[in-house]
C-alpha positions, 0 to 999 in steps of 0.5 A, a space after each residue: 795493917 800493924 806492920 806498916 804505919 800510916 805515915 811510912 805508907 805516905 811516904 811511899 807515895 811521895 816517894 814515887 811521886 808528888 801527891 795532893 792531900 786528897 789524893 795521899 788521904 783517899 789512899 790512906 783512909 782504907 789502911 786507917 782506924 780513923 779520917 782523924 788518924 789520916 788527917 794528923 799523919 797528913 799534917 804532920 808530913 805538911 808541917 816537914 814539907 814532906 807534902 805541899 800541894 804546891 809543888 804537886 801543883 807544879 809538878 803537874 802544871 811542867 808536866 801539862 803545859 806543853 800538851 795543854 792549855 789552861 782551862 785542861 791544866 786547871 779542870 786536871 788540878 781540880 781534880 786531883 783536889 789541889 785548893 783554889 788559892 793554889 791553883 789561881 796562883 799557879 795559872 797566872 804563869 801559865 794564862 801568860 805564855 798560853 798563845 806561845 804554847 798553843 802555837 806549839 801545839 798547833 804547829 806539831 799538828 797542822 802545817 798552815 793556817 786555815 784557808 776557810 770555814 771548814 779548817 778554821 773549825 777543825 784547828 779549833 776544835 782541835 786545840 780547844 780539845 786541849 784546853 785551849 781558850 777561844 780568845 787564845 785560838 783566834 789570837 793564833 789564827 790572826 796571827 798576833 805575837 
C-alpha cells in the first residue's frame, strides 16, 4: 500500500478514536513490511503524544462506568491490551465509587430490594453480570452508604 503511509494509517484511527498500542499494531501489521516498521511508527506517535494508552484507558473507563463495575471495566482494558500498570492506576478511581454506580444500575433495573432468597439471587446476578464485585452487592443489599 505505497500510497498511504503507516503512520498517516495510524492517524486515521486515532482520529475516529483513542486506541491502544495493541490495537493500532494488530491493525497496522497487514499494511506493514515488518513488526520492526510497526513498532518504530508506534513510537514514534507515543513519543508526540499522539497514542497513550492512558487515555485510551480512560476514554474506556467514561464510557463503561456508568454501565459497569470494575472487575467488567478491568477484563475490557484487558482486552484490548492496555499494560497493568495502567490499568491498576485507572481502577483505584473506579473501585472507589463502585457501590454509588452499582445503586445506579441497580435502580434502573429493580424498584425494591430483595424481600427473599429468590430476588436476592436474581439482582445479584444481574449486577454481577455487570462486573459488579459480591462485596459491592451485599454492601447494596445491606444498605450501606
Amino acid at each position: 500500500m505505497a500510497d498511504i503511509s503507516l503512520r498517516q494509517k495510524a492517524l486515521q484511527y486515532l482520529a475516529r478514536r483513542e486506541h491502544s498500542r495493541r490495537e493500532l499494531f494488530k491493525k497496522l501489521l497487514p499494511l506493514a513490511v515488518s513488526e520492526d516498521e510497526v513498532n518504530m511508527t508506534l513510537d514514534e506517535l507515543e513519543k508526540e503524544g499522539l497514542q497513550s494508552d492512558l487515555r485510551t484507558a480512560q476514554a474506556l473507563v467514561r464510557a463503561r462506568q456508568a454501565k459497569h463495575g470494575s472487575l467488567r471495566i478491568r477484563q475490557d482494558l484487558q482486552q484490548y491490551g492496555i499494560p497493568d500498570s495502567i490499568i491498576q492506576e485507572i481502577l483505584v478511581d473506579v473501585k472507589e465509587d463502585e457501590l454509588t454506580q452499582a445503586k445506579a444500575v441497580w435502580a434502573k433495573r429493580f424498584k425494591e430490594l430483595p424481600v427473599n432468597a429468590e430476588e436476592r439471587g436474581k439482582q445479584g446476578r444481574y449486577l454481577q453480570n455487570r462486573g459488579f464485585s459480591m462485596a459491592t452487592i451485599q454492601s447494596l443489599f445491606r444498605g450501606d452508604e
